[in-house]
C-alpha positions, -999 to +999 in steps of 0.1 A: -587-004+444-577+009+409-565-025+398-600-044+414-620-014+390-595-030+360-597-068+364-639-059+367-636-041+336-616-066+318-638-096+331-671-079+314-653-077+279-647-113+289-646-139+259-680-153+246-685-184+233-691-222+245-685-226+285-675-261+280-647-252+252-616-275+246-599-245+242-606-204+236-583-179+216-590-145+220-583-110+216-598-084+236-593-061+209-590-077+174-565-050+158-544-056+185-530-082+171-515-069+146-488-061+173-474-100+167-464-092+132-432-080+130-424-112+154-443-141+135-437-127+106-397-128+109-397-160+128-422-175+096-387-169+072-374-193+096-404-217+101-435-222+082-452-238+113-452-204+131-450-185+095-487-155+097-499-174+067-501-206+081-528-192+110-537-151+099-573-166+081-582-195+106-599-176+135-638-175+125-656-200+122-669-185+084-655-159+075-617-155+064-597-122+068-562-115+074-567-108+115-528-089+116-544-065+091-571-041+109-586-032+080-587-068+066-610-074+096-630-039+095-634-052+057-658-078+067-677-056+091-662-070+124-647-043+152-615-037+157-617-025+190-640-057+205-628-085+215-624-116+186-628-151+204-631-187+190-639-214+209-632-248+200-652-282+217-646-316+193-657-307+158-675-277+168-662-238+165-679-208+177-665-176+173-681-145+187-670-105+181-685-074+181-700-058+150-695-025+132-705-025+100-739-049+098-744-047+061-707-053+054-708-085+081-739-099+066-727-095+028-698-114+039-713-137+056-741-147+029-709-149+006-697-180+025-725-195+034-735-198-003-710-228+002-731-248+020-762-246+006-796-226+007-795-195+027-820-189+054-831-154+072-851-154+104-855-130+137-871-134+167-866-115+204-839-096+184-814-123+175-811-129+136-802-161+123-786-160+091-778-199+078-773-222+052-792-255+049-777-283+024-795-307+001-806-328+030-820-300+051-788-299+077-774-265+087-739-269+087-729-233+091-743-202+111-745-167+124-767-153+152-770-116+151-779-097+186-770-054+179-738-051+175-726-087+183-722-119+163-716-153+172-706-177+143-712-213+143-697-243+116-687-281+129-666-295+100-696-305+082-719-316+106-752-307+113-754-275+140-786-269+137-795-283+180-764-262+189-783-227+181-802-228+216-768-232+232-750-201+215-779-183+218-774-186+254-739-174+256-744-145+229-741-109+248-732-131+281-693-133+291-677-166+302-664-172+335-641-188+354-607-189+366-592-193+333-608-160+323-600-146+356-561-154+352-563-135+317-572-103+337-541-109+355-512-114+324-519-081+302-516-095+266-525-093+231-535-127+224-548-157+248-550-192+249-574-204+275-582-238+284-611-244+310-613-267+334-635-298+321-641-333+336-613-355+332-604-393+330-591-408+361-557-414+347-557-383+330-522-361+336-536-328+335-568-322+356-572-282+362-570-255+335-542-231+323-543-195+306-515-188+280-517-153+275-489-137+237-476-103+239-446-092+210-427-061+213-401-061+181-385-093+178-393-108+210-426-127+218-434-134+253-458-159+268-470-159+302-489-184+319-514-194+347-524-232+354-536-250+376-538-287+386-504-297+359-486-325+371-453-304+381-436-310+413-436-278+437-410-254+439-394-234+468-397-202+448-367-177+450-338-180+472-301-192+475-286-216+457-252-229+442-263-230+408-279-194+402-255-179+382-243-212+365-232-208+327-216-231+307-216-239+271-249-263+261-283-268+243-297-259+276-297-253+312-322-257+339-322-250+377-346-262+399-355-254+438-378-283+445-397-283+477-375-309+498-400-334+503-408-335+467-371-349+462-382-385+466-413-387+447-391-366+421-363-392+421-386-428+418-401-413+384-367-405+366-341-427+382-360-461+369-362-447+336-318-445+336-296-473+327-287-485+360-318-480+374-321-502+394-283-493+413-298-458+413-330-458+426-328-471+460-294-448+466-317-416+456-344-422+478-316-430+511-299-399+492-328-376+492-332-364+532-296-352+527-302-327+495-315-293+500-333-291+473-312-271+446-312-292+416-291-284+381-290-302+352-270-294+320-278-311+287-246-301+268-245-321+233-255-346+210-227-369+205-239-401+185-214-431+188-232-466+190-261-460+170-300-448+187-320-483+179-317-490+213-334-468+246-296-470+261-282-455+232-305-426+230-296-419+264-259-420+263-263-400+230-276-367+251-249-356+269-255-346+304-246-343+342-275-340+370-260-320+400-277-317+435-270-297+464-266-318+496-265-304+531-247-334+545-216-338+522-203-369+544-237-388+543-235-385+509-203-395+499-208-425+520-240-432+497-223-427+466-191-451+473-216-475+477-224-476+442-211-500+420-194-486+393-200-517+373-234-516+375-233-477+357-212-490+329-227-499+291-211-506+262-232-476+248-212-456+277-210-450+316-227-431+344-204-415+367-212-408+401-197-386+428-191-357+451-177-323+450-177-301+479-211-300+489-221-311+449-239-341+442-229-353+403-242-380+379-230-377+346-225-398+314-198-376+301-164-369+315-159-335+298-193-319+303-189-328+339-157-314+339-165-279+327-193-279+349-173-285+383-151-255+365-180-232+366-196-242+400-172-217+418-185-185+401-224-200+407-239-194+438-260-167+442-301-158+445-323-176+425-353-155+411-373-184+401-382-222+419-375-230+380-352-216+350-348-228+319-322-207+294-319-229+261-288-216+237-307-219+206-277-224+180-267-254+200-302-266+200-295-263+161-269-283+161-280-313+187-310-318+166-285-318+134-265-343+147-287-372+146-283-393+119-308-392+091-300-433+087-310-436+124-344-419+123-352-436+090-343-472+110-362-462+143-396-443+137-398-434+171-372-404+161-393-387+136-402-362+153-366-357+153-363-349+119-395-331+126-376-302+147-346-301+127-363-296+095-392-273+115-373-255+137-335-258+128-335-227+107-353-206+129-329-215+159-302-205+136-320-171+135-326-169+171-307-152+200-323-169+232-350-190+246-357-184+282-383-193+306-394-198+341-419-213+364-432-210+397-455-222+426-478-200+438-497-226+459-496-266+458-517-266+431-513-236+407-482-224+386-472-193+372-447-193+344-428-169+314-412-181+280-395-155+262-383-166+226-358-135+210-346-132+176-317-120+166-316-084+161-307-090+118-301-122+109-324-135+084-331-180+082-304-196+069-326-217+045-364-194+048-396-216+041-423-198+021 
């Protein structure tokens, strides 16, 4: 009863704004977020992509005020203790708030909207409409004024002026929907909301997802609420051979697939792998034997023949692929008949087989075997149908150990570069990078990222 009383209270200080948003950030209270300080703005030494200054001023359509700084927003005459939302749809922003001081908000507001032109004053059923209008008579910025509630409106330079009826609409009136709804449910500071809107056929995505930031210290956590993503379901929670796996690696993920995902699963990756062709038809005979407990390790970056080419990249990450079968002589009998020549490159070789009641693929020798040294002290219960646990330093270094001579000769791994220069020195300063995911229905997931930083290691090489 209490928590029905709090998700209706929290859905009537819903966000405002455009129903048919790309995308909605907002804070139910705007001085809250000054709680993801301390956490952006240690992580920012390490990255200027996630650095406060590169977002603090960018969440108003006109105005600009530091939003981790209360009294940077009380400055301008928004309230602290309101919810702040912005809501994005192609050029257009809208961003919506309460007011507390009105003759502090509309100074500010007349001060930017000198900018674009001649300002304008008008009321009518209690809304006022303070705008600008430019030498050709467009209004390319403005604000609409009901009590103590503000909806601001700009569209990179185009005219809004046939967009007032719509915000008009929506000022005073909350959105809906079960984006909002999943907000209620994952407490945070700051969300992310992305509403369900009519999608192309071949579209991936065709549902909606809530994203929804909370910090405490040095430690931001994301959790999430989606529906309609294209991820395979997942058992949830139970036994399984890899739960306690650790061994040394960029990263780590453990999956409990529903079983008759597994074929599905295994015609989209297999096809994709050197070999392919071998492979594919051995997974799918392979796949009524497996329970569903899937591992796979990505252990290093080892570069040796070059990337130019899609095999190289692939025997570059180091890896092995493990399964869980519950009919170890099928599957042995599947795996002999493999070819092994048809797994071998001169970039490098796939490597199947079988231990104990293990499926393996690998394309390295020694990451296999430190994981087959591990897999005794594994089993155990599985909290999640998905974990993810990166090791952040080795992340570091994988992305380090691409050639710079390799990206500049293939422009496909620019984004390589990308990271490493990005995010390498904030890895360095980071402890771990978790996450997990779940199926709550066929449809809908539920999911947590945690990033930590190091308690007081500062970026090896800060950005400003």
């Amino acid at each position: 009863m209490i928590s029905t009383v709090l998700v209706a209270a929290f859905l009537s200080a819903a966000p405002k704004g455009l129903a048919d948003a790309d995308l909605i950030t907002w804070a139910p209270k705007a001085g809250d977020v000054s709680s993801l300080l301390p956490f952006f703005a240690r992580a920012g030494q390490g990255s200027v992509m996630v650095s406060p200054a590169s977002w603090r001023e960018s969440v108003h359509p006109l105005l600009e005020f530091d939003v981790t700084r209360p009294e940077s927003i009380s400055a301008v005459g928004i309230a602290v203790n309101e919810g702040l939302s912005l809501s994005v749809r192609g050029p257009v922003s809208v961003g919506c708030h309460g007011v507390s001081d009105g003759a502090a908000f509309e100074a500010a507001c007349r001060r930017r909207l000198e900018r674009f032109g001649t300002i304008f004053k008008s009321e009518a059923a209690g809304v006022v409409t303070l705008g600008a209008r430019d030498g050709l008579n467009r209004v390319q910025a403005a604000v609409l004024i009901k009590g103590k509630e503000a909806c601001a409106i700009s569209a990179s330079g185009q005219t809004i002026e046939k967009l007032l009826p719509e915000v008009l609409k929506q000022l005073g009136k909350p959105l809906s929907g079960p984006h909002v709804k999943a907000a209620a449910e994952l407490p945070a500071t700051q969300y992310f909301l992305f509403p369900e809107r009519p999608a192309a056929a071949n579209a991936r995505f065709k549902g909606w997802a809530t994203l929804a930031l909370a910090a405490k210290a040095d430690t931001l956590t994301i959790d999430a609420k989606s529906k309609g993503a294209p991820i395979s379901t997942l058992q949830g929670a139970g036994p399984s051979p890899f739960a306690a796996l650790q061994v040394p690696g960029v990263a780590t993920l453990k999956l409990r697939l529903a079983k008759d995902q597994l074929p599905g699963v295994f015609e989209q990756l297999f096809p994709s792998f050197p070999g392919g062709r071998t492979l594919t038809p051995v997974a799918k005979e392979l796949a009524p034997h497996l329970t569903g407990n899937v591992a796979v390790v990505f252990s290093r970056v080892k570069v040796t023949s070059g990337l130019r080419s899609l095999t190289a990249r692939f025997f570059a990450a180091r890896f092995v692929v493990l399964a869980e079968t519950d009919d170890p002589k099928s599957a042995q009998t599947l795996i002999e008949s493999i070819d092994p020549k048809a797994l071998a490159f001169k970039e490098g070789t796939l490597s199947a087989g079988l231990t104990r009641s293990i499926v393996m693929l690998s394309n390295d020798v020694e990451v296999k075997d430190s994981v087959v040294a591990a897999l005794g002290k594994s089993t155990g219960a599985q909290k999640h149908g998905a974990e993810l646990d990166v090791d952040p330093k080795a992340l570091a270094k994988a992305l380090a150990a691409v050639p710079l001579l390799e990206i500049v000769q293939s422009p496909e791994l620019s984004g390589v570069l990308i990271a490493a220069t990005e995010l390498g020195p904030l890895l360095q300063m980071t402890n771990h990078v978790r996450g997990w995911l779940d199926s709550t229905s066929a449809t809908t997931q539920r999911a947590q990222f945690s990033w930590a930083l190091d308690a007081e290691r500062a970026a090896p090489d800060a950005g400003p």
